[in-house]
N, C-alpha and C positions, 0 to 999 in steps of 0.2 A: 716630235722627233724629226729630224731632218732626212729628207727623199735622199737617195744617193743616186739611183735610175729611177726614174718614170717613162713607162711608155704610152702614152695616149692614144689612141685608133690607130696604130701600125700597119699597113696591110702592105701586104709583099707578094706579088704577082708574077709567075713565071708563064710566059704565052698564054696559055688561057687557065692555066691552073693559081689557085690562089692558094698561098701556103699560109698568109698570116692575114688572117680575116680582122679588121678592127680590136686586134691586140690591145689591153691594157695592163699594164705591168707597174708595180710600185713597190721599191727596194729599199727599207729604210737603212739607216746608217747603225751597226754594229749587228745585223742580224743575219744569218743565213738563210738563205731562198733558195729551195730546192725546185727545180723548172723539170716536172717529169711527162714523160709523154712518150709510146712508142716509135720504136724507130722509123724513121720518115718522117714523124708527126710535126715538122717543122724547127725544133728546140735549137740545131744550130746555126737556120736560119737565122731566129732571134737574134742570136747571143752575135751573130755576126753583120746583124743588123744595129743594133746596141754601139756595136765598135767599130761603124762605117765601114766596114767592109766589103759591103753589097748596099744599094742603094735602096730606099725605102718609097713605094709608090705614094704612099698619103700616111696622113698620121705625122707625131712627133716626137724624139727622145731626148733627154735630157739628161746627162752624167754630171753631179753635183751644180746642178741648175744651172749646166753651160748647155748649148744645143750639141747635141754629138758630132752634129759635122765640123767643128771646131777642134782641132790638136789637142788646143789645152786642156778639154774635157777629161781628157784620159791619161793628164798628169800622176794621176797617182792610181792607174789601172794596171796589174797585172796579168795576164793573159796566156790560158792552158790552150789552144783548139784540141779537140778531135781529132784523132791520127795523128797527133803529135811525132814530124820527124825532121830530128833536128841537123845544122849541115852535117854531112858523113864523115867532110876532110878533116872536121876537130876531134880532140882527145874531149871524153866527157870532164871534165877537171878544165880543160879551155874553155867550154862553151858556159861552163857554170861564169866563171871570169867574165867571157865576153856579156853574157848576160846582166851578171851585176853591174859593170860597165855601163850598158844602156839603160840598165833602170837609176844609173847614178846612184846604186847603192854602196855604201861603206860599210865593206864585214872582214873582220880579220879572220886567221884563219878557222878559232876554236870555233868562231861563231860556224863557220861553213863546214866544221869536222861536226857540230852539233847534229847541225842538220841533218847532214848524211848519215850520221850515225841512229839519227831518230826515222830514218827511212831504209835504217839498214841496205846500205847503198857502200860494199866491199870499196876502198880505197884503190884498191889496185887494177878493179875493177874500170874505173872511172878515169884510168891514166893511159886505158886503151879508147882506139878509133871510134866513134860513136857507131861506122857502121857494123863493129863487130859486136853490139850490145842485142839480148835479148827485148823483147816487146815489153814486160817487163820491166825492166832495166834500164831501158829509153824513158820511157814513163814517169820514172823513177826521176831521175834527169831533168825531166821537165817540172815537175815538182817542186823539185829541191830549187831551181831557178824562181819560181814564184813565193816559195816558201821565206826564200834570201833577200826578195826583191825590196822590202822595205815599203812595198806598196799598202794604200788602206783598204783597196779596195780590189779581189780578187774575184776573176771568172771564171771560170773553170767550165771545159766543154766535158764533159764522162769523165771526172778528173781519176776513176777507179777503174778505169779500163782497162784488162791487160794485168793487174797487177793479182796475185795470191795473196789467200788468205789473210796470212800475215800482215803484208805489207799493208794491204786495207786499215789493218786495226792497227798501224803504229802511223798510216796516214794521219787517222781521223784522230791519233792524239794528237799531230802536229798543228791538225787544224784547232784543237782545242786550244791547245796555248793560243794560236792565233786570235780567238776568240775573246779570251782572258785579258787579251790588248787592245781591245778593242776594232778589230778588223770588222770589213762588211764580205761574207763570201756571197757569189752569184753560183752558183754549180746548174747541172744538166745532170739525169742519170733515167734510165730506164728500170734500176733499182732499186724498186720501191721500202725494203727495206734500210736503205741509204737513207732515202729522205725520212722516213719516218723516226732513224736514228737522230737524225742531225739536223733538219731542217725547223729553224723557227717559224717559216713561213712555208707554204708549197703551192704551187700554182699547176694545176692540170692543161698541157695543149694537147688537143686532139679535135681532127675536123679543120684544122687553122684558126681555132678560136678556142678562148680560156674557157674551161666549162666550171671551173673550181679556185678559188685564189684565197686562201688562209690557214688555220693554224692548223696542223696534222691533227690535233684532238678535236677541231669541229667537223672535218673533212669525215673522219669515222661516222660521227655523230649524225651527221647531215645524209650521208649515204648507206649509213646502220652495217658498216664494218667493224668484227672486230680487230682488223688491224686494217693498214693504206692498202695494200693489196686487194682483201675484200671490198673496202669503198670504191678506190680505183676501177675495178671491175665491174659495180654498179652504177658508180659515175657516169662511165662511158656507154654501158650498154643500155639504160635506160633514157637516156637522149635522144 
């Protein structure tokens, strides 16, 4: 099956603190990889490490076996960050536009009322100024942009951040379909039950090093959880 990210010994050094210790990551192509870890524990370091963002002290990444510090790599990458906020001066309805735009994507409008509508994303809503949108709402926003983008390949930093109940579960159908298409998700979440829903794969950072990297039902097994949560917590504290 083909890698979509690998990360080989990554390490990410801020003054004397080291956030990503000889990192190894490997992302195959149609799967979702849940990257959990508490907050601080590095995760959007990674993911912003991953999309050249921030520089890398040693080690190597690779996006569809280009090197990441290359443009082309992240031709077909979509991209959620953390704190998602997007410009204030556009209407949410423009910045979706402008978005598709830059990802060069082609969507008419049903396809973009689909969406919105499978994120429950009020129309009238989204014809107001972005800075007048709740957390929520903006969120919502950015979603829907990655959801449109026509991308194979999506990252997503807490891509559930901020959002209610609801929206979660009519998210995680949209990611379904996505799935059904063959998409590769990258996601982050401190939500252990997220990943346990959703993730084909799941990789534990904590400490600046992976302490855990595979399927949710060996992760249990390996650390005698009945669910990611109890393993999670033995994970870690038994290190």
């Amino acid at each position: 099956m083909n890698m979509i990210i690998e990360c080989r010994q990554v390490v990410k050094q801020y003054a004397a603190r080291r956030v990503l210790d000889k990192v190894d990551i490997n992302v195959k192509q149609g799967e979702f990889f849940g990257l959990v870890g508490m907050n601080g524990s590095g995760k959007s370091t990674l993911i912003k490490a991953i999309l050249d963002l921030i520089g890398i002290d040693a080690g190597a990444i690779t996006i569809h076996d280009i090197s990441h510090r290359k443009v082309s790599s992240r031709e077909n990458v979509a991209y959620l960050p953390d704190r998602f906020s997007p410009p204030a001066h556009l209407r949410g309805l423009d910045f979706i536009q402008y978005m598709l735009r830059l990802h060069g994507s082609q969507r008419d409008q049903q396809q973009i009322e689909n969406v919105l509508d499978g994120l429950d994303l009020d129309k009238s809503v989204i014809k107001e100024s972005v800075n007048k949108l709740s957390k929520g709402m903006t969120q919502k926003l950015g979603l829907a942009s990655c959801l449109l983008s026509g991308k194979t390949l999506l990252i997503l930093d807490e891509p559930m951040s901020g959002l209610d109940p609801r929206a979660r579960v009519l998210f995680k159908q949209q990611l379904a379909l996505l799935k059904q298409q063959g998409a590769t998700v990258f996601f982050s979440s401190h939500v252990l039950a997220d990943i346990e829903e959703m993730a084909d794969t799941m990789a534990v950072l904590h400490n600046s090093k992976i302490y855990y990297s595979g399927t949710p039902e060996n992760f249990k097994q390996q650390f005698k959880g009945e669910n990611v949560e109890q393993a999670y917590m033995n994970c870690i504290e038994n290190k």
